[in-house]
C-alpha positions in Angstrom: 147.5 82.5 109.2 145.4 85.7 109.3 143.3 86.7 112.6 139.9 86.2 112.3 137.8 89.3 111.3 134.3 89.0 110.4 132.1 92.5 110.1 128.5 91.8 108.5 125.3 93.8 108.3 122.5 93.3 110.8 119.1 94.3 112.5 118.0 94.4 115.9 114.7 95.5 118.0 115.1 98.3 120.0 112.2 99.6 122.4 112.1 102.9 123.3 115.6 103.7 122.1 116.8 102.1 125.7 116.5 98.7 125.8 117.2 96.0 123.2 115.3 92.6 122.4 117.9 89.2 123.5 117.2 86.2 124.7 117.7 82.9 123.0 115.0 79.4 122.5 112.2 81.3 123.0 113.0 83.1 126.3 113.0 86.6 125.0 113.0 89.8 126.8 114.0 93.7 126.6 116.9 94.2 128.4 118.4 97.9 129.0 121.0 98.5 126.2 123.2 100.0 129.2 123.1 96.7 130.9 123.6 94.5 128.1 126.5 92.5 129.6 126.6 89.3 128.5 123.4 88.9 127.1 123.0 86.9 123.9 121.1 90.1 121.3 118.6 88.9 119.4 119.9 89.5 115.9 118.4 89.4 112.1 119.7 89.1 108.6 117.2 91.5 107.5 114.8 94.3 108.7 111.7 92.6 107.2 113.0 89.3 109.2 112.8 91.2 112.4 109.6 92.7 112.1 108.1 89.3 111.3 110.2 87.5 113.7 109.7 89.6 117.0 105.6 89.7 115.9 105.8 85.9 116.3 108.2 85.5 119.0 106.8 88.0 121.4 104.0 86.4 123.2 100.4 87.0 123.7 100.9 89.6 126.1 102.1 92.0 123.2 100.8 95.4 124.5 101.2 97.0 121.5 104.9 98.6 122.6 107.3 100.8 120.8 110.2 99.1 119.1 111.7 99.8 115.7 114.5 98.3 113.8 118.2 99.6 114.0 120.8 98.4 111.3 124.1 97.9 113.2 127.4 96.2 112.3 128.5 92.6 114.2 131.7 92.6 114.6 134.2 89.3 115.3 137.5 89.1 115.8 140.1 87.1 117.2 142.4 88.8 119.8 
């Protein structure tokens, strides 16, 4: 049997070009990229998605902060 390899196209908020939007059942935040750890990233299937989804998921505090979208690759694979 082959190892598993899955590498797919994907979107993901970035504020500031430091810190990136994760979080998971509606308990979002921006975490600093360089601290990422763990942290479950917040991930879409397309940029349009993620615009629309982080306008609805951030909450009524929205401050009207800089993000944008960034197209990266999700990689997984067995080891």
């Amino acid at each position: 049997m082959e190892p598993i390899k899955i590498e797919r196209k994907r979107y993901v908020i970035v504020r500031d070009d430091k810190d990136i939007f994760c979080g998971l059942a509606r308990n979002y935040k921006f975490k600093p990229i360089c601290e990422i750890g763990d942290a479950a990233i917040k991930t879409y299937l397309s940029e349009k998605k993620a615009i629309s989804a982080f306008n609805h998921s951030w909450d009524e505090d929205y401050d009207g902060i800089r993000y944008k979208v960034v197209e990266v690759t999700e990689s997984v694979i067995e080891r």
